[in-house]
PQR file of N, CA, C, O and H, with PARSE charges and radii, in Angstrom:
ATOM      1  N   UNK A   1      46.052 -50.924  65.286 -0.4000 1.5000
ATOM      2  CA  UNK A   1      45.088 -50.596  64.253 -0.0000 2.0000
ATOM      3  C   UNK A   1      44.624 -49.153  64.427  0.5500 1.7000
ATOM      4  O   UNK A   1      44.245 -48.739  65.522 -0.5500 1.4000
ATOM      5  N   UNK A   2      44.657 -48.455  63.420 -0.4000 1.5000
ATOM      6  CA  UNK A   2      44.343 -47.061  63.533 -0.0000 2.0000
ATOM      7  C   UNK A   2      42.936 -47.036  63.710  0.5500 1.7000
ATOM      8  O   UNK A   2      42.142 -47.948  63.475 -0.5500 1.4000
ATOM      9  H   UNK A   2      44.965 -48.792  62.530  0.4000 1.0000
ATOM     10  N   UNK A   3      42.648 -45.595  64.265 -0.4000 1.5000
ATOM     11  CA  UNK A   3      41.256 -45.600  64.793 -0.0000 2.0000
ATOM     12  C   UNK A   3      40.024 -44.749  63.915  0.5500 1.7000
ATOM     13  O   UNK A   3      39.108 -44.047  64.344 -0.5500 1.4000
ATOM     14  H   UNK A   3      43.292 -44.855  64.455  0.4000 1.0000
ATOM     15  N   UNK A   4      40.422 -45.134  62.441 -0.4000 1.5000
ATOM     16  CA  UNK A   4      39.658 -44.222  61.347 -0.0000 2.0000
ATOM     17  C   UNK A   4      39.346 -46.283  60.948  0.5500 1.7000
ATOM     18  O   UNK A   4      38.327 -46.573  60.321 -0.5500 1.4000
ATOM     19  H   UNK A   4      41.166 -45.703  62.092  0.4000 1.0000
ATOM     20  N   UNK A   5      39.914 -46.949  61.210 -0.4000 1.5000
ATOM     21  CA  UNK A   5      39.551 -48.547  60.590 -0.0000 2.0000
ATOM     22  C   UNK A   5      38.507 -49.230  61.923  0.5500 1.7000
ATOM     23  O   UNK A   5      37.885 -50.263  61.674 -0.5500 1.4000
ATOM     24  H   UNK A   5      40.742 -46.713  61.720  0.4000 1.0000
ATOM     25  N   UNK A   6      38.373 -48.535  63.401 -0.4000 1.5000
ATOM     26  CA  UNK A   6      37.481 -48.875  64.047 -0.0000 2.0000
ATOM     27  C   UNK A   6      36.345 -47.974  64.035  0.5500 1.7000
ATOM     28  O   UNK A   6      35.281 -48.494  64.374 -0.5500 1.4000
ATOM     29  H   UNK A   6      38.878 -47.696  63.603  0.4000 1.0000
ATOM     30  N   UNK A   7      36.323 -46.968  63.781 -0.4000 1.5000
ATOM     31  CA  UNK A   7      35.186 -45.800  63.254 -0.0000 2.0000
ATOM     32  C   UNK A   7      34.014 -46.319  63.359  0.5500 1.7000
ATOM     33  O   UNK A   7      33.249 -45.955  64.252 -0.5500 1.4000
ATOM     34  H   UNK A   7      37.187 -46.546  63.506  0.4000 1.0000
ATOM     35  N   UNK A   8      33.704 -47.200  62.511 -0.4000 1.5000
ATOM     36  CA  UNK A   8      32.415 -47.600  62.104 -0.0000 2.0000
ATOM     37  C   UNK A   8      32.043 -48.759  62.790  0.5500 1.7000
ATOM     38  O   UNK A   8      30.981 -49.334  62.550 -0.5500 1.4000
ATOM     39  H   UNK A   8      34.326 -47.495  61.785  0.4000 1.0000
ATOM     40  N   UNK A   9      32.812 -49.123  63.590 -0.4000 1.5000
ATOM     41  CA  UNK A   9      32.088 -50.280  64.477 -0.0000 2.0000
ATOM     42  C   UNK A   9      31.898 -49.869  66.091  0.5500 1.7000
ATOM     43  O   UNK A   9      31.039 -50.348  66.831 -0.5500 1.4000
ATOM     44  H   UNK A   9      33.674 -48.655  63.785  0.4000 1.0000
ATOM     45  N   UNK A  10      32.937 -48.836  66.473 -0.4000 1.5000
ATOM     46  CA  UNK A  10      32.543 -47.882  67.277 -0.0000 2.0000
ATOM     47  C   UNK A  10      30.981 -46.810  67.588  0.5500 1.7000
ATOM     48  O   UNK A  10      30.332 -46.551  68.602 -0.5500 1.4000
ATOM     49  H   UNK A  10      33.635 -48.447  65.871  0.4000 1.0000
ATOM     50  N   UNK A  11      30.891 -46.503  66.444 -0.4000 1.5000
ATOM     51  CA  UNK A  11      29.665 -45.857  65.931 -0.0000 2.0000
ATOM     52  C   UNK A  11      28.323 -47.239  66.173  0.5500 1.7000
ATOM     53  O   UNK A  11      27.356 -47.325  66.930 -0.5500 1.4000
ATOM     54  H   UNK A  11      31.418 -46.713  65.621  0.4000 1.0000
ATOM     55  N   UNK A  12      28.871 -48.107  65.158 -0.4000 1.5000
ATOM     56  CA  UNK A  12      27.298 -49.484  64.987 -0.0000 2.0000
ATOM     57  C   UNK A  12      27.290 -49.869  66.789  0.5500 1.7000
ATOM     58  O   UNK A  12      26.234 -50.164  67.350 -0.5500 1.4000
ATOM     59  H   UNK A  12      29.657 -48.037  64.543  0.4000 1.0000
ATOM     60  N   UNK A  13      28.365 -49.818  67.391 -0.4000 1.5000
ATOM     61  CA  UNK A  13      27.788 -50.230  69.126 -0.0000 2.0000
ATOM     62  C   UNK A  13      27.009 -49.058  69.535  0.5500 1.7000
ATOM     63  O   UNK A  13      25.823 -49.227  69.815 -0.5500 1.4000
ATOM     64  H   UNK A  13      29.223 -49.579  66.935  0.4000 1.0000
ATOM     65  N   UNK A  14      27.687 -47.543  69.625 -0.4000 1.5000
ATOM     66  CA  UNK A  14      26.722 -46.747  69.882 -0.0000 2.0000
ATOM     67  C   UNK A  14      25.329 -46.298  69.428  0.5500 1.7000
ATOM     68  O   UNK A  14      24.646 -45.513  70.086 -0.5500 1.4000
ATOM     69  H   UNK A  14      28.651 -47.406  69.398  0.4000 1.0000
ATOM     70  N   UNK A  15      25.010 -46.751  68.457 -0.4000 1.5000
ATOM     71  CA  UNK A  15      23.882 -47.020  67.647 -0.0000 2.0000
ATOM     72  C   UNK A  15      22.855 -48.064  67.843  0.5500 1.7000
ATOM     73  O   UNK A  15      21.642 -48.119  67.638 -0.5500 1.4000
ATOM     74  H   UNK A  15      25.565 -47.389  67.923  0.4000 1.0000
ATOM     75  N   UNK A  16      23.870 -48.989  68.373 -0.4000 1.5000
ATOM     76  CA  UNK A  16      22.976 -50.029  69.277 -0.0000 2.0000
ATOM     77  C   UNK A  16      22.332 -49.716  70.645  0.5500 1.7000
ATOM     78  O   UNK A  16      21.186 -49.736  71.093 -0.5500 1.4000
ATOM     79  H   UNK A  16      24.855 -48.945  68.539  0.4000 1.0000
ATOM     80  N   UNK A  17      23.133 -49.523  70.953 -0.4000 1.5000
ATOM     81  CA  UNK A  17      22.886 -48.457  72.718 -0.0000 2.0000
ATOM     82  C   UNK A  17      23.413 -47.295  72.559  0.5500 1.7000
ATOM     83  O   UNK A  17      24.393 -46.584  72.780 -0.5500 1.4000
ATOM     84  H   UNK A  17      24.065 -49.507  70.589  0.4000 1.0000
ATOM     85  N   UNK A  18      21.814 -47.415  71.829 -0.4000 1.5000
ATOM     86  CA  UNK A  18      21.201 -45.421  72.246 -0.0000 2.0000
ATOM     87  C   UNK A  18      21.007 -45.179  73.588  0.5500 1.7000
ATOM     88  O   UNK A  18      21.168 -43.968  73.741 -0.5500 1.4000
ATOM     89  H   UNK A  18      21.017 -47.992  71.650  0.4000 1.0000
ATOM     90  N   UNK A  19      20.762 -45.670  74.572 -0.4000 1.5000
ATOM     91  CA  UNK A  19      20.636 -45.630  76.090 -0.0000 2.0000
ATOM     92  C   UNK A  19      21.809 -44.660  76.222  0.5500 1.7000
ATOM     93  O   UNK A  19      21.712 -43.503  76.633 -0.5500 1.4000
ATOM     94  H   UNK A  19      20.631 -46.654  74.448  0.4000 1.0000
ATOM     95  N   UNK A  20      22.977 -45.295  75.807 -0.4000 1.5000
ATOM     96  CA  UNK A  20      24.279 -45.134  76.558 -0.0000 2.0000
ATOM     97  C   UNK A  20      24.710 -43.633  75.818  0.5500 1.7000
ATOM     98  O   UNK A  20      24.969 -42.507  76.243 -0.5500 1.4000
ATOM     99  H   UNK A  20      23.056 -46.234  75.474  0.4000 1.0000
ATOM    100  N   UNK A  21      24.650 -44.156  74.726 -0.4000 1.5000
ATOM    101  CA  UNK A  21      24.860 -42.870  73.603 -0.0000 2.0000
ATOM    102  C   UNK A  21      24.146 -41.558  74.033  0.5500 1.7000
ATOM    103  O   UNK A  21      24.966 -40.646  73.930 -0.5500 1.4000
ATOM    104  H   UNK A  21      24.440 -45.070  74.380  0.4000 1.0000
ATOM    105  N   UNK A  22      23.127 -41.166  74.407 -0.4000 1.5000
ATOM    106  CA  UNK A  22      22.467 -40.322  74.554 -0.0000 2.0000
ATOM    107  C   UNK A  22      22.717 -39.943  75.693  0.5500 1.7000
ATOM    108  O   UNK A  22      22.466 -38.755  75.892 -0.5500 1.4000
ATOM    109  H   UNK A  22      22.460 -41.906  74.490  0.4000 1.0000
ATOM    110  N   UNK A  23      23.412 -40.916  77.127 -0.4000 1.5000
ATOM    111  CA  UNK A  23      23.373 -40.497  78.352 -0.0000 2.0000
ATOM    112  C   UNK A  23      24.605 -39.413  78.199  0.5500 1.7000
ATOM    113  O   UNK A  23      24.703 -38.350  78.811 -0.5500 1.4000
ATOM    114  H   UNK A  23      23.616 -41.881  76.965  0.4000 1.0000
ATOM    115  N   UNK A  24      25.550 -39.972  77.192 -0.4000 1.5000
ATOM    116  CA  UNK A  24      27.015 -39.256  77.251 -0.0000 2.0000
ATOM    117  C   UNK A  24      26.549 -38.432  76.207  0.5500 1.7000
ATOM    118  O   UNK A  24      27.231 -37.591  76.793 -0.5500 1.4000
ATOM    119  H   UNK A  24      25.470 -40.836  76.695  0.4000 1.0000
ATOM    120  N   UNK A  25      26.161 -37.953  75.433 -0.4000 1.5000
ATOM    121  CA  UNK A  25      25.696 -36.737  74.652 -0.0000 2.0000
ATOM    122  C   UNK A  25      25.351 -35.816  75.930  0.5500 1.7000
ATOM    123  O   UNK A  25      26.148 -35.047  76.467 -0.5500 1.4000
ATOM    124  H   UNK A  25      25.607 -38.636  74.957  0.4000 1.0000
ATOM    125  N   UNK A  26      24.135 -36.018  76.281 -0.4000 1.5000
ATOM    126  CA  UNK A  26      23.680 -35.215  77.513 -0.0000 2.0000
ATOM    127  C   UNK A  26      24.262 -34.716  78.575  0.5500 1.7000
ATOM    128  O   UNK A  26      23.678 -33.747  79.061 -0.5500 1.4000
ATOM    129  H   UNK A  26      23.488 -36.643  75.845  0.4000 1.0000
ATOM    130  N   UNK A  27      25.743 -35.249  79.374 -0.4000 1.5000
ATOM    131  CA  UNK A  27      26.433 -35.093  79.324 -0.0000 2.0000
ATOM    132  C   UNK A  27      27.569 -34.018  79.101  0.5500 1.7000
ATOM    133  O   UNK A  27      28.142 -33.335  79.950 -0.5500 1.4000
ATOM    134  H   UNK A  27      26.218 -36.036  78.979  0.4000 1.0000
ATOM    135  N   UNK A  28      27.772 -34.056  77.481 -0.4000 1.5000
ATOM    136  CA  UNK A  28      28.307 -32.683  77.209 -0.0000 2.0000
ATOM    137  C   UNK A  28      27.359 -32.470  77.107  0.5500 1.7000
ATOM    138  O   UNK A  28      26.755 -33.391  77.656 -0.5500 1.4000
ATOM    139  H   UNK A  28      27.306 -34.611  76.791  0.4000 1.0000
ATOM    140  N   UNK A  29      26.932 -32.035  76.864 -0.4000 1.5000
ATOM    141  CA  UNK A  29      25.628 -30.951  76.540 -0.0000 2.0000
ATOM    142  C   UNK A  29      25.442 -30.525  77.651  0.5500 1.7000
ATOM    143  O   UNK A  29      25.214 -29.324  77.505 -0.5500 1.4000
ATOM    144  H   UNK A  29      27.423 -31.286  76.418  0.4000 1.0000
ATOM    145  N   UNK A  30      25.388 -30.858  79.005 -0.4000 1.5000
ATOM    146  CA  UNK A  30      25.732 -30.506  80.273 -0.0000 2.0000
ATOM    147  C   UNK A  30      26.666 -29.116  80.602  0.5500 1.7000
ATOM    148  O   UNK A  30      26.520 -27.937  80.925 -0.5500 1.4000
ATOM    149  H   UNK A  30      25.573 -31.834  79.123  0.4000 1.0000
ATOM    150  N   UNK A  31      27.761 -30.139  80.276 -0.4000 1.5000
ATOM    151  CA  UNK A  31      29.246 -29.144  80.431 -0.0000 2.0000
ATOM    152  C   UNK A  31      29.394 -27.940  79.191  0.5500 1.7000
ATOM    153  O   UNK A  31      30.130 -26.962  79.320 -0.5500 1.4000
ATOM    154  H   UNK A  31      27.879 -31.096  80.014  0.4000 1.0000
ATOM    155  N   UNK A  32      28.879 -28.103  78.448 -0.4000 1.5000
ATOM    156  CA  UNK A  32      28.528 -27.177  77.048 -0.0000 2.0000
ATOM    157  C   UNK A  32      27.980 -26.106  77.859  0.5500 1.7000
ATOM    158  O   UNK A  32      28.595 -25.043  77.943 -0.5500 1.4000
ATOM    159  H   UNK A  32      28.281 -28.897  78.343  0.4000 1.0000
ATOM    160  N   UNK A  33      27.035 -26.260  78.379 -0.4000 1.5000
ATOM    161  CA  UNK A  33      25.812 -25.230  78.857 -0.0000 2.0000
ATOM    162  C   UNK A  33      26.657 -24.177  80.069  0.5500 1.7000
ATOM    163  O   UNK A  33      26.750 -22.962  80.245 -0.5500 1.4000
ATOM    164  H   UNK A  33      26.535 -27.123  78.311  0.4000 1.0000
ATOM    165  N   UNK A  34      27.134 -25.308  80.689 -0.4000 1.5000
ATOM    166  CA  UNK A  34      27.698 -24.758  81.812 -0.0000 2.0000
ATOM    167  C   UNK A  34      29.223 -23.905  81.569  0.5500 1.7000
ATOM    168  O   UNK A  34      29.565 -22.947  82.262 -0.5500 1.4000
ATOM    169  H   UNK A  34      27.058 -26.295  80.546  0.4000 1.0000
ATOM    170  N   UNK A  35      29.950 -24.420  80.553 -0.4000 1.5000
ATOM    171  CA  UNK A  35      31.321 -23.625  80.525 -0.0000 2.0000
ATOM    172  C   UNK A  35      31.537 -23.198  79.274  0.5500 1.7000
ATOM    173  O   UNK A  35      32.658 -22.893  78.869 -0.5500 1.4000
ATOM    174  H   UNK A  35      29.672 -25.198  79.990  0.4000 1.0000
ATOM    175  N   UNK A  36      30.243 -23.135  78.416 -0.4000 1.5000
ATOM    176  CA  UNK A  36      30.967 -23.056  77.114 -0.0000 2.0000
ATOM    177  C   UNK A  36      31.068 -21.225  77.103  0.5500 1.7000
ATOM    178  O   UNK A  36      30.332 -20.375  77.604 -0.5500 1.4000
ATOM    179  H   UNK A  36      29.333 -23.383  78.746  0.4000 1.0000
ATOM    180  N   UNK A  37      32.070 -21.147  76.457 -0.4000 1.5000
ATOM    181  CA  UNK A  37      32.096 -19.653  76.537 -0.0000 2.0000
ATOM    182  C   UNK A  37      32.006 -18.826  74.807  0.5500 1.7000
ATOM    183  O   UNK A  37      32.245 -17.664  74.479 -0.5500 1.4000
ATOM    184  H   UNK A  37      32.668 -21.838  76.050  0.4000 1.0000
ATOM    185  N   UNK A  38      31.611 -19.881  74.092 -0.4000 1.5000
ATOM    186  CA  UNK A  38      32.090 -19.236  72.470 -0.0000 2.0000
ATOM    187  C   UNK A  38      32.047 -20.802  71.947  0.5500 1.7000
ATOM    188  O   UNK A  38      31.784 -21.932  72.359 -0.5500 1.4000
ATOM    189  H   UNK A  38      31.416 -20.825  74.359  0.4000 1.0000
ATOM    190  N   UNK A  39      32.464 -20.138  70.813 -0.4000 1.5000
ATOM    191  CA  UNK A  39      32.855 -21.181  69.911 -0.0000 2.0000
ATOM    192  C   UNK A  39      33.847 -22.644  70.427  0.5500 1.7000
ATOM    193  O   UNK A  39      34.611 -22.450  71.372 -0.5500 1.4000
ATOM    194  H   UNK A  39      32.678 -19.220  70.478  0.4000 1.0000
ATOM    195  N   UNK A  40      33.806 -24.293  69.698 -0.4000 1.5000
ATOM    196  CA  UNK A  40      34.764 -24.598  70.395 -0.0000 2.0000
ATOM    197  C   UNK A  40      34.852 -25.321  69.026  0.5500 1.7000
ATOM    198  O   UNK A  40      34.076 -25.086  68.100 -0.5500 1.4000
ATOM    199  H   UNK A  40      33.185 -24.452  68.931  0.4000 1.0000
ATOM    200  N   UNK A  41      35.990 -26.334  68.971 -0.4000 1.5000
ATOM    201  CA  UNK A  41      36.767 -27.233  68.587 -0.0000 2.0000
ATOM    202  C   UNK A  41      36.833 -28.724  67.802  0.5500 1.7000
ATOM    203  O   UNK A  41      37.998 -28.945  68.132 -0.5500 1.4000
ATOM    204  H   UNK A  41      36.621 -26.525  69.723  0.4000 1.0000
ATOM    205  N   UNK A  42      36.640 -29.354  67.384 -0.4000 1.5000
ATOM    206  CA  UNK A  42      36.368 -31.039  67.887 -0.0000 2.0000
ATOM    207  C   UNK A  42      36.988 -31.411  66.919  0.5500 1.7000
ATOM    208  O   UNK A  42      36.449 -31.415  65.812 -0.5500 1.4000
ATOM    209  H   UNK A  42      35.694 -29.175  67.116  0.4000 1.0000
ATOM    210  N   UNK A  43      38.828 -31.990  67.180 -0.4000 1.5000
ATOM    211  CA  UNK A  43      39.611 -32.730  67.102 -0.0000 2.0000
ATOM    212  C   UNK A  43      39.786 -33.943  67.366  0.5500 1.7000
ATOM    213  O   UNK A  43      39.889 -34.400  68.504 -0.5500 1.4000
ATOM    214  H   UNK A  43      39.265 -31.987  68.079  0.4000 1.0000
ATOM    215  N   UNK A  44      39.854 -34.838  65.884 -0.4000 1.5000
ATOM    216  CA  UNK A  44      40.322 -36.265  66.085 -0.0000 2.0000
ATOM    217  C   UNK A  44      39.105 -36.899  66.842  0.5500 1.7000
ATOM    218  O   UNK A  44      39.294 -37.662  67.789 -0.5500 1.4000
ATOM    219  H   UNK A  44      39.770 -34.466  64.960  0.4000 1.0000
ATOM    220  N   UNK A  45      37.784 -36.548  66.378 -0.4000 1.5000
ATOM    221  CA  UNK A  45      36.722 -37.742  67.591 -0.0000 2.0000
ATOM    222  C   UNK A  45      35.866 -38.394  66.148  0.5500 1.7000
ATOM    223  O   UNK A  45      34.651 -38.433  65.952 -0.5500 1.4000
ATOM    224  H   UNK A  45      37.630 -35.929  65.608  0.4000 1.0000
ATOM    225  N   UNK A  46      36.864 -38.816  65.362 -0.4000 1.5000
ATOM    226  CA  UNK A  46      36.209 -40.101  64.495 -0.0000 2.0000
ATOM    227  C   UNK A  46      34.924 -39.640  63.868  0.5500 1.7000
ATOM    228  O   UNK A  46      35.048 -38.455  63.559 -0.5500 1.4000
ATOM    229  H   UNK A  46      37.851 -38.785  65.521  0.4000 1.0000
ATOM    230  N   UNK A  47      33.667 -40.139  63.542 -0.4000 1.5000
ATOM    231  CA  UNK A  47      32.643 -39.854  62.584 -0.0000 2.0000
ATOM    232  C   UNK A  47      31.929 -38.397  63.439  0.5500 1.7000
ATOM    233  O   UNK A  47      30.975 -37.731  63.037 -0.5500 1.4000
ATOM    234  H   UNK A  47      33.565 -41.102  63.793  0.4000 1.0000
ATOM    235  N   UNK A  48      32.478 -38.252  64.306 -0.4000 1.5000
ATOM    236  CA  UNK A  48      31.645 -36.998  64.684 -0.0000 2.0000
ATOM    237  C   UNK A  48      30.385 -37.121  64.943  0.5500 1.7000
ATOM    238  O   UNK A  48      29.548 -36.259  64.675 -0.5500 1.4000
ATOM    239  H   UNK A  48      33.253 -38.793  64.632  0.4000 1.0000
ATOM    240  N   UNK A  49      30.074 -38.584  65.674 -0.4000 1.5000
ATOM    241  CA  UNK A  49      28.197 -38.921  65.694 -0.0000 2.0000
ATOM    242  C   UNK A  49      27.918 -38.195  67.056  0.5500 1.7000
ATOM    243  O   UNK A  49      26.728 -37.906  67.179 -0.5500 1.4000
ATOM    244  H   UNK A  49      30.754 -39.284  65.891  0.4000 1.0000
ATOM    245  N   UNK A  50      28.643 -37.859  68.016 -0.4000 1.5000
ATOM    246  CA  UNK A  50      28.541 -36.993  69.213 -0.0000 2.0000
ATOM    247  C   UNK A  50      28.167 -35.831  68.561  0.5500 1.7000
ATOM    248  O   UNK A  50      26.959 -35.597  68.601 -0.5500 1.4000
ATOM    249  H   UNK A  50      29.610 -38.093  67.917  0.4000 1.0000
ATOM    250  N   UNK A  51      28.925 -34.968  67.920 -0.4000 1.5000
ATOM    251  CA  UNK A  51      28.952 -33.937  67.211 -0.0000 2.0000
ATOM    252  C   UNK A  51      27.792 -33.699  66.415  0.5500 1.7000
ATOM    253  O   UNK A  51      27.321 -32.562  66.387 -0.5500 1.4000
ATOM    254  H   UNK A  51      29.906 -35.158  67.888  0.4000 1.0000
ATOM    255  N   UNK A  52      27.296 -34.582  65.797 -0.4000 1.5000
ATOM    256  CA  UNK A  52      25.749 -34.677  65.032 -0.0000 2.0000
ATOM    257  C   UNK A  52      24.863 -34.460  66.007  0.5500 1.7000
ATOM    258  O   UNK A  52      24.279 -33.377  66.047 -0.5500 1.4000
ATOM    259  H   UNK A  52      27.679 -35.506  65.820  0.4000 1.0000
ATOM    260  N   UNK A  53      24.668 -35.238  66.750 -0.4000 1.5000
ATOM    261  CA  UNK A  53      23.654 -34.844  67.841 -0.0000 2.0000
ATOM    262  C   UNK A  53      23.573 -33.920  68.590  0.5500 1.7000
ATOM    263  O   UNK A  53      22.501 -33.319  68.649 -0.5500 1.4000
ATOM    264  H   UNK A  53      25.142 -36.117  66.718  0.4000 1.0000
ATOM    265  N   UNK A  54      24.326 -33.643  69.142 -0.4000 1.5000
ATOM    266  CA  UNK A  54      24.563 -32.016  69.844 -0.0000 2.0000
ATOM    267  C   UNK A  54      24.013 -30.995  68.888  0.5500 1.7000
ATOM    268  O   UNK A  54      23.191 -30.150  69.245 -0.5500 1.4000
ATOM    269  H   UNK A  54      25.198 -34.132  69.094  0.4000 1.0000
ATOM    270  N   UNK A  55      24.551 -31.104  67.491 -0.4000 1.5000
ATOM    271  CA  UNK A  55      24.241 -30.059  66.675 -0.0000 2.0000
ATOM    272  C   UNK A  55      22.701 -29.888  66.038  0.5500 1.7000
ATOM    273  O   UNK A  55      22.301 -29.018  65.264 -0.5500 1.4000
ATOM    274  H   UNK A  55      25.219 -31.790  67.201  0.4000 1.0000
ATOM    275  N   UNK A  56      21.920 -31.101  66.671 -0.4000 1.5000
ATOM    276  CA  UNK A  56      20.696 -31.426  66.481 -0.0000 2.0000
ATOM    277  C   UNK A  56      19.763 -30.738  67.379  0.5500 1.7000
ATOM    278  O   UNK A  56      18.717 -30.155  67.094 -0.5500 1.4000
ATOM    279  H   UNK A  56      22.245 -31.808  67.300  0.4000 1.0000
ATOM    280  N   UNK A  57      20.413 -30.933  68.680 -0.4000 1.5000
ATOM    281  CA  UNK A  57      20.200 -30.553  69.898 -0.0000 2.0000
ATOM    282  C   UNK A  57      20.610 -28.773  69.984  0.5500 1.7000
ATOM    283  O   UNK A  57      20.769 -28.386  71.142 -0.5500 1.4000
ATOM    284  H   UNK A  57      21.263 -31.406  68.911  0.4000 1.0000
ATOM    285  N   UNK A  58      20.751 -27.928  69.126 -0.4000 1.5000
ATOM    286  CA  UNK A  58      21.386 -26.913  68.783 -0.0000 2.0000
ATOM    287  C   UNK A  58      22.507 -26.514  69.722  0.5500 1.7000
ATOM    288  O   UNK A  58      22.518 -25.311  69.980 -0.5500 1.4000
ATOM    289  H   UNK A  58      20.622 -28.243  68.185  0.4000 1.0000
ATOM    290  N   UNK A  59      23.473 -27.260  70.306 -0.4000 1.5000
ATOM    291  CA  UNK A  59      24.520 -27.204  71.054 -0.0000 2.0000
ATOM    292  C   UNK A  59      25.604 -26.695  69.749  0.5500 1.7000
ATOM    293  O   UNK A  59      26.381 -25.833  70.160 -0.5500 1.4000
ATOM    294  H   UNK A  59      23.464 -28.238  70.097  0.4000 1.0000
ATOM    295  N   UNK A  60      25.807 -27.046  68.295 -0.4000 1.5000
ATOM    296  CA  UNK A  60      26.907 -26.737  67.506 -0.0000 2.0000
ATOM    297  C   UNK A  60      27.006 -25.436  67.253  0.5500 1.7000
ATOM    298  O   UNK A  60      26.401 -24.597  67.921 -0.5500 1.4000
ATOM    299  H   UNK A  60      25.176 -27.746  67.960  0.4000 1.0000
ATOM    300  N   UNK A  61      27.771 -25.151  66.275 -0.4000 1.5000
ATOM    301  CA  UNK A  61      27.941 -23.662  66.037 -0.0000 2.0000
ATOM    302  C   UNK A  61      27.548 -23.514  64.433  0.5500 1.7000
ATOM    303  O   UNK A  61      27.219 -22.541  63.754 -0.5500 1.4000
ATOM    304  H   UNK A  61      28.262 -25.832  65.733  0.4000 1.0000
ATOM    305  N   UNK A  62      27.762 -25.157  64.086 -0.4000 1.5000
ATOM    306  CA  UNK A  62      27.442 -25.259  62.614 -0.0000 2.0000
ATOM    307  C   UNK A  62      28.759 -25.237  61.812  0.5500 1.7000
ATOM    308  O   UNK A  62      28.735 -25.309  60.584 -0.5500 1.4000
ATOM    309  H   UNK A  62      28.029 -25.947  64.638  0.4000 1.0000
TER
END
């Protein structure tokens, strides 16, 4: 099963556990801080709800 048809149930668990969700945001946001050198990337990671938050967290580039 392709992984654009688990998307959204992937997302509704992490949404459930925000605990968990937020520990691994923080996380990168970690390694962001520490190696980011510029601009970066984000290939193939499904609804991009990592990506939302970081960019909340002003970690994106926009």
């Amino acid at each position: 099963m392709a992984f654009e048809e688990k998307a959204p149930s992937y997302d509704e668990w992490f949404l459930k556990n925000r605990n968990v969700l937020y520990s691994e945001v923080r996380l990168i946001k970690y390694f962001l801080e520490k190696y980011w050198v510029g601009r970066s990337l984000s290939v193939g990671c499904g609804s991009a709800l990592f990506e939302s938050i970081l960019r909340e967290m002003n970690m994106g580039s926009g």
